[in-house]
C-alpha positions as CSV (number, residue, x, y, z in Angstrom):
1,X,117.1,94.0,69.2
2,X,118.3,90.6,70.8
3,X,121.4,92.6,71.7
4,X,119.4,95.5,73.8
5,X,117.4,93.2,75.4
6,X,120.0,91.1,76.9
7,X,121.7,94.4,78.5
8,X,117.9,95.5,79.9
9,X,117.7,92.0,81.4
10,X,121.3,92.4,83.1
11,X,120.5,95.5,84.5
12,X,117.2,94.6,85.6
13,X,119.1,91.3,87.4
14,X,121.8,94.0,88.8
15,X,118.8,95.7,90.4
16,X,117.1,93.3,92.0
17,X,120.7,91.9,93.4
18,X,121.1,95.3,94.8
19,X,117.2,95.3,96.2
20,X,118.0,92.3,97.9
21,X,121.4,93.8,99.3
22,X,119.5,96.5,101.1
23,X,116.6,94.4,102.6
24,X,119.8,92.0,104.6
25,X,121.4,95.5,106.0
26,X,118.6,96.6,107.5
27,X,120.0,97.7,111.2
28,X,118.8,96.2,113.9
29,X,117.1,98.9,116.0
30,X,115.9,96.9,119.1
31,X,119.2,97.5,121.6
32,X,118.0,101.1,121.1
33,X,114.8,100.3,121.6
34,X,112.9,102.9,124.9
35,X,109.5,104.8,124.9
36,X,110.8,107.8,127.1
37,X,111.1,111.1,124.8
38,X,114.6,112.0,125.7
39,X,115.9,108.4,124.7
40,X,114.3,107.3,121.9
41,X,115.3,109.8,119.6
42,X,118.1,107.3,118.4
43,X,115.5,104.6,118.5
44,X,113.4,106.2,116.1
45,X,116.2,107.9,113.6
46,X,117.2,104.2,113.3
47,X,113.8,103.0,112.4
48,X,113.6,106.3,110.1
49,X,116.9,104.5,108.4
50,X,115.3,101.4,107.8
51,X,112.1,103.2,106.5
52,X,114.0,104.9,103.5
53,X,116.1,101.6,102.9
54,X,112.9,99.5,102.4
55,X,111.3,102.2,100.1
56,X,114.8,102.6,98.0
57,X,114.7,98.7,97.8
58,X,110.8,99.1,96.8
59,X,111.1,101.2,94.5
60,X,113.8,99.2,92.6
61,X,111.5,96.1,92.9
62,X,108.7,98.4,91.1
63,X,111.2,100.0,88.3
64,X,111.3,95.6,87.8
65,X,107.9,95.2,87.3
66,X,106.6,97.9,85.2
67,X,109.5,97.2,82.7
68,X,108.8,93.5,82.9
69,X,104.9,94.6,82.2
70,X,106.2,97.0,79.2
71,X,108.3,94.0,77.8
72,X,105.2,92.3,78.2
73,X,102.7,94.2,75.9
74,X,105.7,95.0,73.8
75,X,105.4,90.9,73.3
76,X,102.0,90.0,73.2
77,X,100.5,93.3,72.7
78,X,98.2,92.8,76.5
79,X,97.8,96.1,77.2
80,X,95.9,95.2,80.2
81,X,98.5,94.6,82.7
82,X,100.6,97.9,83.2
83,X,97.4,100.1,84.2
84,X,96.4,97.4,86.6
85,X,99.3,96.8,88.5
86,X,100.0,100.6,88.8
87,X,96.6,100.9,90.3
88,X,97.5,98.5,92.9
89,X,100.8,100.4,93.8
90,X,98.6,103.7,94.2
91,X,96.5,101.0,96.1
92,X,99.0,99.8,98.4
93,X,101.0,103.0,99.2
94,X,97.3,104.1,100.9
95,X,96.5,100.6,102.6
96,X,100.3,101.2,104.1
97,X,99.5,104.6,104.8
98,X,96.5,104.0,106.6
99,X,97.0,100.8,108.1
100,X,100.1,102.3,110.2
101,X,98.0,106.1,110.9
102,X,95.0,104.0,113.1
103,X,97.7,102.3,115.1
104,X,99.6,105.8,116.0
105,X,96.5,107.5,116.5
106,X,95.1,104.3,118.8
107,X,98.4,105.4,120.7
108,X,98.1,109.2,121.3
109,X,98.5,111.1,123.3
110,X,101.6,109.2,124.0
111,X,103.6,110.7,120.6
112,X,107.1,109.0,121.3
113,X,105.0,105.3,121.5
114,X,102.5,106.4,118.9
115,X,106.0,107.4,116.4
116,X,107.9,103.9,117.0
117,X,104.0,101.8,116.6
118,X,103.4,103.5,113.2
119,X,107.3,103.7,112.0
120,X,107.6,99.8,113.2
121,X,104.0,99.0,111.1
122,X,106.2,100.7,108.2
123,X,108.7,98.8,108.3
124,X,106.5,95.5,108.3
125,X,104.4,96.8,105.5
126,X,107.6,97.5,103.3
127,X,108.6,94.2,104.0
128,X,105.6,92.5,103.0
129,X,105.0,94.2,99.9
130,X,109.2,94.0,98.5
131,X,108.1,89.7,98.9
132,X,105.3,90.3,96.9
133,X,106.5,91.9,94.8
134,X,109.8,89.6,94.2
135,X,107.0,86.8,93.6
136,X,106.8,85.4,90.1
137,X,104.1,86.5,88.1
């Protein structure tokens, strides 16, 4: 038993290494940074890189906590913990959602400004909840 859980805690310490891997090599989209429609397309595929490398990297940080939360109520028997905190990811994924939707619709009809507003909110967001989540409970 001892045995097992010293390879789950290496692996879980292999993925958050990798997590925090992916949060340093986010590109750096501003030199591509423009609002007209024919140039921003590169613009906007580089924020739509950094989008899916933030939600890979949060969805390691996740994996973490509901298997910490499982180790948990395997130890003390708090059954309590896991159905809360996947309430709050439920939770957050909408306060993301619709955090970054009222600032591209406060942008329209302008679509190409209204894209990069919500896709940069994203990208915040993401970042925000990967700390939070790395906090120690």
């Amino acid at each position: 038993m001892k045995k097992t859980k010293h390879v789950f805690y290496f692996s879980l310490l292999f993925c958050a290494a990798s997590a925090n891997a992916n949060i340093d090599i986010l590109k750096d989209c501003e030199p591509l940074a423009d609002t007209h429609p024919s140039r921003a397309k590169n613009y906007i595929i580089c924020l739509d890189g950094n989008i899916t490398n933030l939600e890979r990297t949060r969805k390691t940080w996740i994996t973490k906590l509901r298997l910490d939360m499982n180790l948990i109520e395997q130890d003390t028997g708090n059954s309590q913990l896991l159905p809360i905190v996947e309430r709050s990811f439920i939770r957050q994924d909408k306060y993301i959602e619709d955090s970054c939707r009222w600032r591209y619709l406060h942008q329209m009809p302008n679509a190409t400004k209204a894209a990069i507003i919500y896709k940069k909110c994203k990208i915040r967001m993401l970042q925000r909840h990967i700390e939070d989540l790395k906090l120690p409970f």
